[in-house]
C-alpha positions in Angstrom: 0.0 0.0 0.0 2.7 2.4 0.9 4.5 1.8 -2.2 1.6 2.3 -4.3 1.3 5.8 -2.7 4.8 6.7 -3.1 4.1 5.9 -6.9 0.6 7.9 -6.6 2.5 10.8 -5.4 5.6 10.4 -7.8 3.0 10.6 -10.8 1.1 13.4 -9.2 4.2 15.0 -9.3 5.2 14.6 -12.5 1.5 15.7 -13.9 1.8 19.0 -12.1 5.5 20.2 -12.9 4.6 19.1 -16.3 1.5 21.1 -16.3 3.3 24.2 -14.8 6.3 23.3 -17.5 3.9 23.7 -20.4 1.7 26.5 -19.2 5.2 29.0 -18.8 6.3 27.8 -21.9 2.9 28.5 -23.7 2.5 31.7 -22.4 6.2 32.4 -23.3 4.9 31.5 -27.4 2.0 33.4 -26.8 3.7 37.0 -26.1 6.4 35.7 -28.2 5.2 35.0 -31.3 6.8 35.5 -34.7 5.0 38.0 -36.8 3.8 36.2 -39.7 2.8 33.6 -37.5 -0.3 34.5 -35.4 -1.5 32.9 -32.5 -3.7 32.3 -30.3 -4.1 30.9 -26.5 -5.9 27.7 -27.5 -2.8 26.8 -29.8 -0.3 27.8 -27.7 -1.7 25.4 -24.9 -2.5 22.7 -26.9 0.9 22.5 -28.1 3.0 23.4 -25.1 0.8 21.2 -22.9 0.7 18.2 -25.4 4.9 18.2 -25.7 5.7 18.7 -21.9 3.1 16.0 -20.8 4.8 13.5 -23.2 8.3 14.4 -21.5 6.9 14.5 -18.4 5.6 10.9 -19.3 9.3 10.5 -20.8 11.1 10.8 -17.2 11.0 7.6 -16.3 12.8 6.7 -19.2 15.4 9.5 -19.2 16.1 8.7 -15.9 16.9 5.0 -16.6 19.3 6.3 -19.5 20.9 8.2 -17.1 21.6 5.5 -14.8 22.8 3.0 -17.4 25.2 5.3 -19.3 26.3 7.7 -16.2 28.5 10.5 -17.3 30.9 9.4 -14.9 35.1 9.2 -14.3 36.2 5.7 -16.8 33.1 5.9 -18.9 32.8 9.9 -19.5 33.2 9.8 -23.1 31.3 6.5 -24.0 28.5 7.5 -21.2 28.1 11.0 -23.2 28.1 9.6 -26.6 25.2 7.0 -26.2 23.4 9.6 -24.1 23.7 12.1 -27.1 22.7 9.4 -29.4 19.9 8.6 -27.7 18.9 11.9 -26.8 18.4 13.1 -30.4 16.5 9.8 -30.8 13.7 10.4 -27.9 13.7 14.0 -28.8 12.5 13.6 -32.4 10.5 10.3 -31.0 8.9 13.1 -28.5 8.1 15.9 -31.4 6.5 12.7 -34.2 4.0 11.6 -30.9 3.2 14.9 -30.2 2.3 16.1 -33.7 0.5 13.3 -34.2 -2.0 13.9 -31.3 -2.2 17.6 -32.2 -2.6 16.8 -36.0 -5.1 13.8 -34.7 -7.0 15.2 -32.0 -6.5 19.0 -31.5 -5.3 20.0 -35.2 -4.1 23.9 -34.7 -1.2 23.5 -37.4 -2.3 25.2 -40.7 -1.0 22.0 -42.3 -2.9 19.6 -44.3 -1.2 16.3 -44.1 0.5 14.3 -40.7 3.9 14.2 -42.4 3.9 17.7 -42.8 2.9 18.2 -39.1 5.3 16.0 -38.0 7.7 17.7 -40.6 6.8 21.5 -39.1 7.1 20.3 -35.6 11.1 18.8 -36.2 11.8 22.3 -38.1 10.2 24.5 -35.6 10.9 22.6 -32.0 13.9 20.7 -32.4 16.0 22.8 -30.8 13.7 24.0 -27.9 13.0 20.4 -27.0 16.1 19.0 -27.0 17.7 20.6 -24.1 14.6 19.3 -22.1 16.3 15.6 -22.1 19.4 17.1 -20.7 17.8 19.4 -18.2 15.7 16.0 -16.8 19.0 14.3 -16.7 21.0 17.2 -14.5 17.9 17.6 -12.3 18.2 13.7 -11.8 22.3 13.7 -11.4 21.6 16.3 -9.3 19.3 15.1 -7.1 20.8 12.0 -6.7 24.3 13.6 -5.7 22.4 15.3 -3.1 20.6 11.8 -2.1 24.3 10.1 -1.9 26.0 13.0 -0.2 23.0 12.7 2.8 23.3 9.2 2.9 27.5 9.2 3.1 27.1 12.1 5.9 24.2 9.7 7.8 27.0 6.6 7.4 29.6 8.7 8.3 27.2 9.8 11.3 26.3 6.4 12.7 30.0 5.0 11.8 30.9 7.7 14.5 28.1 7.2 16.9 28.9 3.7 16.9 32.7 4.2 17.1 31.8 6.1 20.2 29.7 3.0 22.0 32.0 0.6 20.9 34.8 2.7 23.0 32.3 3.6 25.8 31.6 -0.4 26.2 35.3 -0.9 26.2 36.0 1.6 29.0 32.8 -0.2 30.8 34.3 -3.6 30.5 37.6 -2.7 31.8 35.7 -1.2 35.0 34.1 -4.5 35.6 37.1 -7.2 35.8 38.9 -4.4 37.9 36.0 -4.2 40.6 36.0 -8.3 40.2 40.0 -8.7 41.0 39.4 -6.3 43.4 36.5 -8.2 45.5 37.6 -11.8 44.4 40.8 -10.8 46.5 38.6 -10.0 49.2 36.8 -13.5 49.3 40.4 -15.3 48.8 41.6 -13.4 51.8 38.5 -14.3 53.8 38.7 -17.8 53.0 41.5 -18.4 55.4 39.7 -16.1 58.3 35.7 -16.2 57.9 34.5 -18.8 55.5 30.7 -17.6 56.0 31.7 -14.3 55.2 33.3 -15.0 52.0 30.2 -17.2 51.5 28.2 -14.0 52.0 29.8 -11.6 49.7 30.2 -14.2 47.0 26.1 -14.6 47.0 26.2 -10.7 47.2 28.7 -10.4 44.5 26.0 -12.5 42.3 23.3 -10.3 43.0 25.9 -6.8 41.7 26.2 -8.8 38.5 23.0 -10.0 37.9 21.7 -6.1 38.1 25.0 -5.0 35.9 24.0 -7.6 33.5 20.5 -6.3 32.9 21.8 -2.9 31.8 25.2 -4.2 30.1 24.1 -2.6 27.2 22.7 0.9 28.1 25.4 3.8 28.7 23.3 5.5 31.2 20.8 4.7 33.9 18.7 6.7 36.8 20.4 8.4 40.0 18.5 5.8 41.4 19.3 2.8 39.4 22.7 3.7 40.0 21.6 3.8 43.9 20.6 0.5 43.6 24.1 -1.4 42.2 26.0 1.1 44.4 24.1 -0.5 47.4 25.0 -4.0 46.3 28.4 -3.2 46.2 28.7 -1.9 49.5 27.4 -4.7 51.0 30.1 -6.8 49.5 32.7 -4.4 51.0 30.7 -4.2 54.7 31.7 -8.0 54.8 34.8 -7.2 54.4 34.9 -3.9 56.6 32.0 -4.4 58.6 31.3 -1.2 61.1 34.3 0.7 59.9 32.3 1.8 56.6 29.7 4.2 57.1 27.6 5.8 54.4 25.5 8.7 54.1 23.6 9.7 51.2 21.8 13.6 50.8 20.2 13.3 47.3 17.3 15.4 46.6 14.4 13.7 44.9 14.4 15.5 42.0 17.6 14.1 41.4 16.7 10.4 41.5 15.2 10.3 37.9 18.7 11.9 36.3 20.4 10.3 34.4 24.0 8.9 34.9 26.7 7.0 33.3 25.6 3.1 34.5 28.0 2.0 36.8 29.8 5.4 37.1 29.3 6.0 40.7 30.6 2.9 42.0 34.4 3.1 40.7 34.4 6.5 42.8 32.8 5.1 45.6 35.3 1.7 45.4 38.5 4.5 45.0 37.4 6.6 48.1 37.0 3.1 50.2 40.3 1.2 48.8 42.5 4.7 48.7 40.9 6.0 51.9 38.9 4.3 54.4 40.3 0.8 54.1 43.4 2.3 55.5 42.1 3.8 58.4 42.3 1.9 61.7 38.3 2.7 63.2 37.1 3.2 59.8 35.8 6.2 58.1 32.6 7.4 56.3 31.9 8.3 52.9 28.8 11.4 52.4 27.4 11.2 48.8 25.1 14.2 47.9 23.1 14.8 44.6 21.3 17.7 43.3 19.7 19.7 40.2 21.9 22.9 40.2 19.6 24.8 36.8 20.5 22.4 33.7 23.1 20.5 35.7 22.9 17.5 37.7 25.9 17.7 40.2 27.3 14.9 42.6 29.7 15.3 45.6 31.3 12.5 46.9 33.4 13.3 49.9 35.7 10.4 52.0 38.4 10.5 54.9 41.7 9.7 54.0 44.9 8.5 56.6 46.8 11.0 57.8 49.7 10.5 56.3 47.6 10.5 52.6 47.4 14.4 53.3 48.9 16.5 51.0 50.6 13.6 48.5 48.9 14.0 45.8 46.4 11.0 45.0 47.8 8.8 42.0 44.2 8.2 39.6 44.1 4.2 38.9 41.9 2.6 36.2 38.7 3.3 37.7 39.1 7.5 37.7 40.9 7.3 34.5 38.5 5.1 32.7 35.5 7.6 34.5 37.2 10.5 33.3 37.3 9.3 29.6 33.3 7.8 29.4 32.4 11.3 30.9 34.3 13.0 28.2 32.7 10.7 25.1 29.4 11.2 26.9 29.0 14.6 27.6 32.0 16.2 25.6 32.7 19.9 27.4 29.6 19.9 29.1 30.9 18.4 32.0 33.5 18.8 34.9 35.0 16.6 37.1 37.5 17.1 39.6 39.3 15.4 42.7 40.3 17.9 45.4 41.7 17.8 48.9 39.4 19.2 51.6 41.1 21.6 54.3 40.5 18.6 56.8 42.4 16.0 54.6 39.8 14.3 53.3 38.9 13.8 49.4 36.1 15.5 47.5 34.9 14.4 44.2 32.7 16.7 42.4 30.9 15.9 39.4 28.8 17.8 37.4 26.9 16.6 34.1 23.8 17.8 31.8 20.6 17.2 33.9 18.2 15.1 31.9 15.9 12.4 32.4 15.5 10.7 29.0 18.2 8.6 27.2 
């Protein structure tokens, strides 16, 4: 049904720029006339209307030459010497049907046989209806120049956008085996020292998966999504650290529906607790914070650090790097992250990215 219409349409199309064709192009014989010729509307319609419908019928064809003998690079001269050829062909094709259905139907030529009609009509419109093959062909090299340069910008387009998921995934994946060697090194250790807790965070460690693997695909998730796997990993590492980790989270609800690179929160979270808390003798806590600041969503992430960590500035590992580099393929400039030391020694991560809440 659809194609039918596109045909419909195509033909409609055709009808009416060959209507408008011949109506310019009779009113252009009317006024310009030759002198010992007179004329009057009726003729100059019935002729203009009859040639430009039969060209307009003609396209089709044309348009098939154009493609089998393309004036292109290799083929130029060969392409523009059957095209000639044939051009002079349709055109005097063109002028003996059109006679003939004036002479036949309409007759407005003071001429009293066919072959003089069709005789008249090669003398007198030859040369005005000849360029009319080569102005269908440019208008069709044109248009389909246009139709290839669109569709190499759209590949060119999608090559790119898919260039850019195809890194993003990378940088994902190489967050995932880094959290795993971390925490499988966790269970090895507690396997010597507390087999039910490494029992424990390996059942926990299957639930963090299972949700990763239900969004392995998707780039970014909700604040709260992303609340959700950050849970499950920290109850892998509160077997491990038990009361010495302490969280607490200040996110505003209009917050919890923005959008944010999946799995991005926990690499910072994991960097503040192995660089920072894990070191500290009685523990430390971690304050995460997220709010709509105008067309922004920002995050703070603030942890306490050792004593001796103060002031040595903190080396980033895989997990900040590879964060740093999905933020910058997702968002391009329109985002900032940085990693500063508070007055007190501890770390403050500040993140800010567009606010949105569709992918």
């Amino acid at each position: 049904m659809q194609l039918l219409q596109t045909r419909a349409a195509k033909l409609l199309l055709l009808f009416i720029g060959s209507t408008l064709v011949g109506l310019y192009f009779a009113s252009q014989f009317y006024v310009n006339f030759a002198p010992d010729e007179p004329i009057d509307w009726r003729r100059a319609l019935v002729v203009n209307l009859t040639y430009y419908y039969l060209w307009g019928a003609s396209v089709p064809l044309v348009v098939a030459i154009a493609r089998r003998w393309r004036i292109e690079r290799g083929a130029r001269l060969h392409a523009a010497l059957m095209q000639l050829a044939i051009s002079i062909a349709l055109t005097i094709g063109i002028i003996v049907a059109a006679e003939s259905i004036i002479f036949t139907l309409a007759p407005v030529r003071e001429v009293a046989t066919l072959r003089g009609a069709i005789g008249y009509g090669i003398q007198r419109n030859f040369h005005s209806s000849f360029p009319t093959y080569w102005l269908i062909v440019f208008v069709y090299y044109a248009f389909d120049y246009y139709a290839k340069f669109r569709d190499r910008e759209l590949r060119a387009s999608q090559l790119e956008m898919r260039l850019t998921m195809s890194q993003l995934q990378a940088l994902k994946m190489q967050l995932n085996p880094h959290f795993l060697f971390n925490t499988l090194n966790s269970i090895s250790s507690l396997m010597y020292s507390n087999v039910e807790a490494a029992d424990a965070m390996i059942t926990r460690l299957g639930d963090f998966l299972r949700m990763a693997l239900e969004n392995e695909a998707v780039q970014e998730v909700p604040l709260r999504r992303e609340l959700e796997f950050l849970q499950r990993y920290l109850d892998i590492e509160k077997i491990r650290l038990e009361e010495r980790l302490t969280l607490t989270l200040d996110v505003d609800h209009a917050a919890l529906d923005a959008r944010v690179p999946n799995l991005g929160l926990q690499p910072l979270v994991e960097n503040a607790i192995h660089h920072g808390i894990a070191h500290l003798p009685h523990g430390g806590a971690i304050e995460l914070s997220a709010r709509r600041e105008g067309e922004m969503l920002r995050i703070d992430i603030r942890n306490d650090r050792p004593e001796r960590a103060a002031g040595v500035p903190m080396r980033e590992g895989i997990g900040l790097t590879n964060i740093r580099a999905r933020l910058g393929q997702l968002y391009g400039a329109r985002h900032d992250f940085h990693v500063d030391e508070e007055a007190d020694g501890s770390l403050h991560v500040t993140l800010s990215i567009p606010y949105r809440t569709a992918a």
